[in-house]
C-alpha positions as CSV (number, residue, x, y, z in Angstrom):
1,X,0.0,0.0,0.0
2,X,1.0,3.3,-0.9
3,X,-0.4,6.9,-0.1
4,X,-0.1,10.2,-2.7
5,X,0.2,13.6,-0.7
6,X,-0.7,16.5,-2.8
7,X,-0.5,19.9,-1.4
8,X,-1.8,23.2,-2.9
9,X,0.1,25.6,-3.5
10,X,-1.1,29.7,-3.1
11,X,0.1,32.2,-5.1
12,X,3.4,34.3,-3.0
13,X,2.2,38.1,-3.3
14,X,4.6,41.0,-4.4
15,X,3.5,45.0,-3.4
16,X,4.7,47.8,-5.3
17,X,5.6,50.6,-4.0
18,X,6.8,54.4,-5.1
19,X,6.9,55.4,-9.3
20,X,9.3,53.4,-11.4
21,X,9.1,50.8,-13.9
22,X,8.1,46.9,-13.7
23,X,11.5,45.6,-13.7
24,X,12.6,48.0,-11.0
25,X,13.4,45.6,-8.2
26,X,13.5,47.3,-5.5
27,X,10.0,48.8,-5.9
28,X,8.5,45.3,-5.0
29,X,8.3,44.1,-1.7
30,X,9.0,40.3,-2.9
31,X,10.8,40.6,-6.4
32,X,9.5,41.3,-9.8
33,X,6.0,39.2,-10.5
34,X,6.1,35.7,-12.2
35,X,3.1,34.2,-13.7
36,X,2.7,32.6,-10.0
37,X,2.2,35.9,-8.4
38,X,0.5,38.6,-7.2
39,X,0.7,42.0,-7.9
40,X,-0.9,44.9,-6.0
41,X,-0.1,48.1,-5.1
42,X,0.0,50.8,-2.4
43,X,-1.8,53.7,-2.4
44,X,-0.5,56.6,-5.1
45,X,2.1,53.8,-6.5
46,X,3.0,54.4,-10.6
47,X,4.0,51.7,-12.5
48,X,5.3,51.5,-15.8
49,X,5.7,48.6,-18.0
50,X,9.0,49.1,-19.7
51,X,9.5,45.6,-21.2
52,X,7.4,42.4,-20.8
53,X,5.5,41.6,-17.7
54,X,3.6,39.2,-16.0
55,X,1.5,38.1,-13.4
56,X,-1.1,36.0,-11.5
57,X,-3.5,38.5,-10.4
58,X,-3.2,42.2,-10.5
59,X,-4.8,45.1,-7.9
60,X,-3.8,48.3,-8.5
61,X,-5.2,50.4,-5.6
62,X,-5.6,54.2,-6.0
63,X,-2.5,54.0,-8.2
64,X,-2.2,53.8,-11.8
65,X,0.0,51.9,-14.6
66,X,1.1,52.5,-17.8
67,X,1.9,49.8,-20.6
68,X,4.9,51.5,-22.8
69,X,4.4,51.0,-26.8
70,X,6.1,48.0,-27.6
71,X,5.7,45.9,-24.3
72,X,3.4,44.1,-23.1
73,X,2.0,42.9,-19.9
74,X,0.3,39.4,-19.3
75,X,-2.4,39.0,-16.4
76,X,-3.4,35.3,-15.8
77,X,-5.7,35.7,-12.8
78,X,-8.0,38.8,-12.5
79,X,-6.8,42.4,-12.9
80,X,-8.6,44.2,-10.1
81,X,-8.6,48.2,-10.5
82,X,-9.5,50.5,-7.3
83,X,-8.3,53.2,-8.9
84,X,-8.3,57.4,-9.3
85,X,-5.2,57.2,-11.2
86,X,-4.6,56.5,-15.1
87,X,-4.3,53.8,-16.7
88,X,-3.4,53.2,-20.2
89,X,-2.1,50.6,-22.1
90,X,-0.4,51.8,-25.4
91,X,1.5,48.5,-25.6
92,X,-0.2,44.7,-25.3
93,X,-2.2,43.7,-22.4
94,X,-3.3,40.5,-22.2
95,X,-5.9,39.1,-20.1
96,X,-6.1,35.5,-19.4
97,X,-9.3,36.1,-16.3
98,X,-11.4,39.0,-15.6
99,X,-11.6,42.8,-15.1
100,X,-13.0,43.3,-11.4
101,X,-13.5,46.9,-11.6
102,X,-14.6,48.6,-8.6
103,X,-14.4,52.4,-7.5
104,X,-12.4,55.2,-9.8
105,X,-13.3,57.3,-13.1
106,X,-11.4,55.6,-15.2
107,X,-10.0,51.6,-15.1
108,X,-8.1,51.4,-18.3
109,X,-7.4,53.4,-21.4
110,X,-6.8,51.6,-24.2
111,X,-4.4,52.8,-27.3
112,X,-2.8,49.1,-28.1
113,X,-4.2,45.8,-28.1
114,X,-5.8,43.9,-25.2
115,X,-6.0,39.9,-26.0
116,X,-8.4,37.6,-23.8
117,X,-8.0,33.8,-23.5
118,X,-10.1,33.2,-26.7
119,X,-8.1,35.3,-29.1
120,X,-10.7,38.5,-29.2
121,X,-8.6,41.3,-29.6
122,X,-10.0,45.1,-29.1
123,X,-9.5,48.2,-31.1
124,X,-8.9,50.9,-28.5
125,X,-11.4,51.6,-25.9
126,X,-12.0,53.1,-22.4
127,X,-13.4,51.1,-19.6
128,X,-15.9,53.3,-17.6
């Protein structure tokens, strides 16, 4: 007789914090985001996406991000915007969940592409 264990495994979570760019290391309080985690940020945090990104999830909280022509940034799990600040992708976003928005004006500004899971791709659009 034998047994299988199996153990889940969460997500590890990585804050950013201050203005900078994606790669900047020392802006996140657990290195840069892998596919396997987390993202959020801290209030009046600016992000911008100066080569290609990735994460699990995404919540950008009363900050903002920007997606730099010519990069792109991949969300797996859900991209979550509480958010007064701008956001605008004029690069490739690609969204592999859902868009949780909750309170702010404006959750993203689209001037590049956005690709979801099935391959739709939009022109550029706001989100309200």
């Amino acid at each position: 007789m034998f047994s299988i264990l199996c153990f889940a495994v969460d997500a590890q979570t990585s804050n950013y914090s201050g203005t900078g760019n994606w790669t900047s290391t020392g802006n996140w309080s657990n290195g840069i985001p892998t596919s396997n985690t987390n993202a959020t940020t801290t209030i009046g945090a600016s992000i911008i996406v100066n080569s290609t990104g990735v994460c699990n999830n995404l919540t950008l909280f009363l900050s903002s991000l920007t997606i730099n022509a010519g990069t792109q940034l991949t969300i797996n799990g859900i991209f979550t915007a509480t958010t007064t600040g701008n956001n605008t992708n004029n690069g490739t976003l690609i969204m592999r969940g859902n868009v949780k928005p909750a309170i702010g004006t404006t959750v993203l500004t689209v001037n590049g592409g956005v690709t979801t899971v099935s391959g739709l791709t939009f022109p550029s659009f706001t989100i309200d």
